[in-house]
C-alpha positions as CSV (number, residue, x, y, z in Angstrom):
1,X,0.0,0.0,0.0
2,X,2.5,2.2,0.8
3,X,4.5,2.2,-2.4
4,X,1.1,3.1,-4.2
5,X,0.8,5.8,-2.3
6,X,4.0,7.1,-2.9
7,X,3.7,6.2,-6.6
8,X,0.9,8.5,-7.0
9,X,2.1,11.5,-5.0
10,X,3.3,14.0,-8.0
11,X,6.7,15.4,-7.4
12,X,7.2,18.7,-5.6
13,X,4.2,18.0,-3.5
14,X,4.0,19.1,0.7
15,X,2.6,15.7,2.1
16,X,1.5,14.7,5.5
17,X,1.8,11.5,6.8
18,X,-0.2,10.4,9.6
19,X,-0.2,8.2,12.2
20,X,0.0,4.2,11.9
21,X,0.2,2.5,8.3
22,X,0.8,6.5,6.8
23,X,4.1,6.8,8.0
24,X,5.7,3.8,5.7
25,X,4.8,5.5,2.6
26,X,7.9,7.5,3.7
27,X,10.1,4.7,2.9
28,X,9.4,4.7,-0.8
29,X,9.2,7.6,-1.9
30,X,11.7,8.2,-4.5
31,X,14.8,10.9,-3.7
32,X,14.6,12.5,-7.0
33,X,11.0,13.6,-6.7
34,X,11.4,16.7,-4.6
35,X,8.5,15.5,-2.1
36,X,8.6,16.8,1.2
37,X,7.4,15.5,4.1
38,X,5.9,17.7,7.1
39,X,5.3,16.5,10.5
40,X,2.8,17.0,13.0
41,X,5.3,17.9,15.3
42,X,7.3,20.1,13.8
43,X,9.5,19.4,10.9
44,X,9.7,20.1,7.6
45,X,12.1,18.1,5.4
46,X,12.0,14.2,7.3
47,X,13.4,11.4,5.3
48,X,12.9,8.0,6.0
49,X,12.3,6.0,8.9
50,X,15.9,5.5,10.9
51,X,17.8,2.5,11.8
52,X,20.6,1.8,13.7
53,X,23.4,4.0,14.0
54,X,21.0,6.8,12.2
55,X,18.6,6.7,15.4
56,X,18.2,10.5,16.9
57,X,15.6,9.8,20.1
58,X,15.2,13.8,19.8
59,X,14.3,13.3,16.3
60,X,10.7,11.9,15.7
61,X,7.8,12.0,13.7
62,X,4.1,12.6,15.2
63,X,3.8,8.6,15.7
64,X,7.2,8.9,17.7
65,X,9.2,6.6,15.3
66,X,12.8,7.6,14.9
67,X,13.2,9.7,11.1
68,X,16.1,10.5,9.2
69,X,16.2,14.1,8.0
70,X,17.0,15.1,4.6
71,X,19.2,18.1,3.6
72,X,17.8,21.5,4.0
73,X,15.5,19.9,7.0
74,X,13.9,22.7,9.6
75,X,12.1,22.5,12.3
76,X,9.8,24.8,14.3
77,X,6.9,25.6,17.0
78,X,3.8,23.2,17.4
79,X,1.6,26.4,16.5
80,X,4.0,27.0,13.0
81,X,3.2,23.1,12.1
82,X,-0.7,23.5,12.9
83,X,-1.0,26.9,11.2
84,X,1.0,25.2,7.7
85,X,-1.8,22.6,8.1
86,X,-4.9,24.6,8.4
87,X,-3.3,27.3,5.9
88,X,-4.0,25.4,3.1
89,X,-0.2,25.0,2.8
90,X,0.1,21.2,2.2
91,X,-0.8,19.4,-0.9
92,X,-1.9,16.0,0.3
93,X,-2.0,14.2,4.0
94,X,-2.2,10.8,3.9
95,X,-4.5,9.3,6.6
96,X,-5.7,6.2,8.5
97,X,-9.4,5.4,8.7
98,X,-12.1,3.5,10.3
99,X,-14.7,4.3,7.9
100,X,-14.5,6.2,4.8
101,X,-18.1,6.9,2.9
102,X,-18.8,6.6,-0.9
103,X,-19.0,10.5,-0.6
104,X,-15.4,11.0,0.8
105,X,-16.9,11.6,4.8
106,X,-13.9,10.6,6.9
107,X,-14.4,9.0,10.4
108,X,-10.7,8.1,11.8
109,X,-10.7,10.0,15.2
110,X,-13.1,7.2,17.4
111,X,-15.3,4.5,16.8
112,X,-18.1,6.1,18.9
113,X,-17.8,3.4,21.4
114,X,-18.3,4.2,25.0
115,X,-14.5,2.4,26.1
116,X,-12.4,4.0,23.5
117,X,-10.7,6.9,23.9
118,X,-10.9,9.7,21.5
119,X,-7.5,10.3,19.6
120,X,-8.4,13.1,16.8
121,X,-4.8,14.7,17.3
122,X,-4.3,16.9,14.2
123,X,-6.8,14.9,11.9
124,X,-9.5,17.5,11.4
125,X,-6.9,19.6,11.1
126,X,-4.9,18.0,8.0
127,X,-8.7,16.8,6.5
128,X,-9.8,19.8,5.7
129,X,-6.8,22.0,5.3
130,X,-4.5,19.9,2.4
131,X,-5.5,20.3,-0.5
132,X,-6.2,16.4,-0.9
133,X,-6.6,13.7,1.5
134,X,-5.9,10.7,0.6
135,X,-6.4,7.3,2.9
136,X,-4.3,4.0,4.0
137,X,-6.6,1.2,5.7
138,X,-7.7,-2.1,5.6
139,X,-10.7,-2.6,3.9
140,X,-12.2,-4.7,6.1
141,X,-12.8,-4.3,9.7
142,X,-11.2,-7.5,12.2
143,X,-15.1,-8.4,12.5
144,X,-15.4,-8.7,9.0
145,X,-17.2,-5.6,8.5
146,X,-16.6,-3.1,5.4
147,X,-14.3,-0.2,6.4
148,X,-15.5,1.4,3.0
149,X,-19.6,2.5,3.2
150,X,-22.4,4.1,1.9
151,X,-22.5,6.5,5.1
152,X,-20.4,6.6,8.2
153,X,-21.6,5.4,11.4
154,X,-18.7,6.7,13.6
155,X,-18.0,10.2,14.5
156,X,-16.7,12.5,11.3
157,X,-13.1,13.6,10.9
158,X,-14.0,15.7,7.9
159,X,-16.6,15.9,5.4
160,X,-16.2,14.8,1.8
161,X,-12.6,15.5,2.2
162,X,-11.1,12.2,1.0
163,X,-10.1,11.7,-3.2
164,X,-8.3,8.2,-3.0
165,X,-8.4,5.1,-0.9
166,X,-5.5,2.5,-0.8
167,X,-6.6,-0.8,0.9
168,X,-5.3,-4.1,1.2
169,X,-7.8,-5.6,-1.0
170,X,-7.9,-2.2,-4.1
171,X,-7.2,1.0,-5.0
172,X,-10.6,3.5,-5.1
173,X,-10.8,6.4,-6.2
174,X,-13.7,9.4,-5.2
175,X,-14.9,10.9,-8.5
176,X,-18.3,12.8,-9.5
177,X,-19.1,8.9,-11.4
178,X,-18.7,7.0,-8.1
179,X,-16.3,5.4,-6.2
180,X,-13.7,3.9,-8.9
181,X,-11.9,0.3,-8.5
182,X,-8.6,1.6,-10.4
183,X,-6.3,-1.7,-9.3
184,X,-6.9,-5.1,-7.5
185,X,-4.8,-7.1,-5.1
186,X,-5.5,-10.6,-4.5
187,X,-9.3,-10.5,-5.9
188,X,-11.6,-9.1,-8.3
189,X,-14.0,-6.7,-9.2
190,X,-17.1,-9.1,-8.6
191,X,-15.7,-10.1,-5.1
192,X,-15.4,-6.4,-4.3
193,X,-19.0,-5.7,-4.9
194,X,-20.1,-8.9,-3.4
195,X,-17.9,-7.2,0.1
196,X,-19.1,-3.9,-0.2
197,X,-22.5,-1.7,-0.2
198,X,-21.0,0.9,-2.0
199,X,-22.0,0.5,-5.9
200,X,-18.5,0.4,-8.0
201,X,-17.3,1.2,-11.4
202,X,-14.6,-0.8,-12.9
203,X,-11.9,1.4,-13.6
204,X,-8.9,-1.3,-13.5
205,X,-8.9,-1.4,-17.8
């Protein structure tokens, strides 16, 4: 999933990465195309993740894995990252998800459960101020349940906010047609629509 994503981020772009499965797409991203990569936290400029000897404790992104920095790196306040974020600054954010609708409605902050504690973080904040979000997640749910719906149930992050969704199963993407099967891993288009309530069009030609 994570070299799709990085596949289809166009060079020069200001990307995001959340929290969780997010954060690997900044392992394939290719040096050559100019993408950089701004943390929640406060960093502008972050390569990939670090190993080894290249382990800085002080240097971390917003998921508090240990990042390499590339050249020209910078760093500044919590406020400075938030206020790039909601600017309109960044071009995409790539997010994690517990439901995503048809529409592009994202719900990734709680699953409206009594017992779970509410983790939005700077979610809202990167939905609705890049320019496009796009999503990482499974597309089923460990009960078996679709992750991809007509209509949220859980509490929104943002409101048709999302363009593309890059799941274990396919690639979507959220046009003015529907919701667009562009690649398939492992299954088919018919098995999609048999998992899902969302009506698809076969874009995989």
């Amino acid at each position: 999933m994570a070299a799709k994503v990085a596949a289809d981020i166009p060079d020069g772009s200001f990307v995001n990465l959340g929290i969780g499965l997010p954060t690997t797409v900044s392992n394939h991203l290719d040096p050559a195309s100019g993408v950089t990569l701004h943390t929640e936290n406060g960093m502008l400029g972050m390569g990939p993740e670090a190993h080894g000897d290249d382990v800085d404790l002080d240097l971390i992104n917003a998921g508090k894995i240990p990042v390499t920095e590339l050249p020209g790196a910078s760093y500044f306040h919590h406020a400075d990252s938030f206020a790039m974020m909601r600017g309109g600054h960044l071009d995409i954010c790539v997010l994690g998800a517990y439901q995503v609708s048809a529409t592009g409605d994202l719900a990734n902050w709680h699953t409206g459960r009594p017992d779970d504690i509410p983790a939005v973080g700077g979610a809202m904040d990167l939905a609705l101020g890049a320019k496009e979000t796009f999503v990482m997640m499974t597309l089923l749910a460990r009960d078996g349940t679709p992750k991809l719906v007509p209509e949220c149930t859980f509490p929104l992050t943002g409101v048709g906010c999302v363009s593309r969704i890059y799941t274990d199963l396919a690639t979507f993407v959220l046009t003015e047609a529907g919701v667009e099967v562009r690649e398939t891993f492992g299954t088919t288009f018919a098995e999609l629509e048999s998992l899902l309530d969302v009506p698809l069009v076969n874009a995989t030609a």
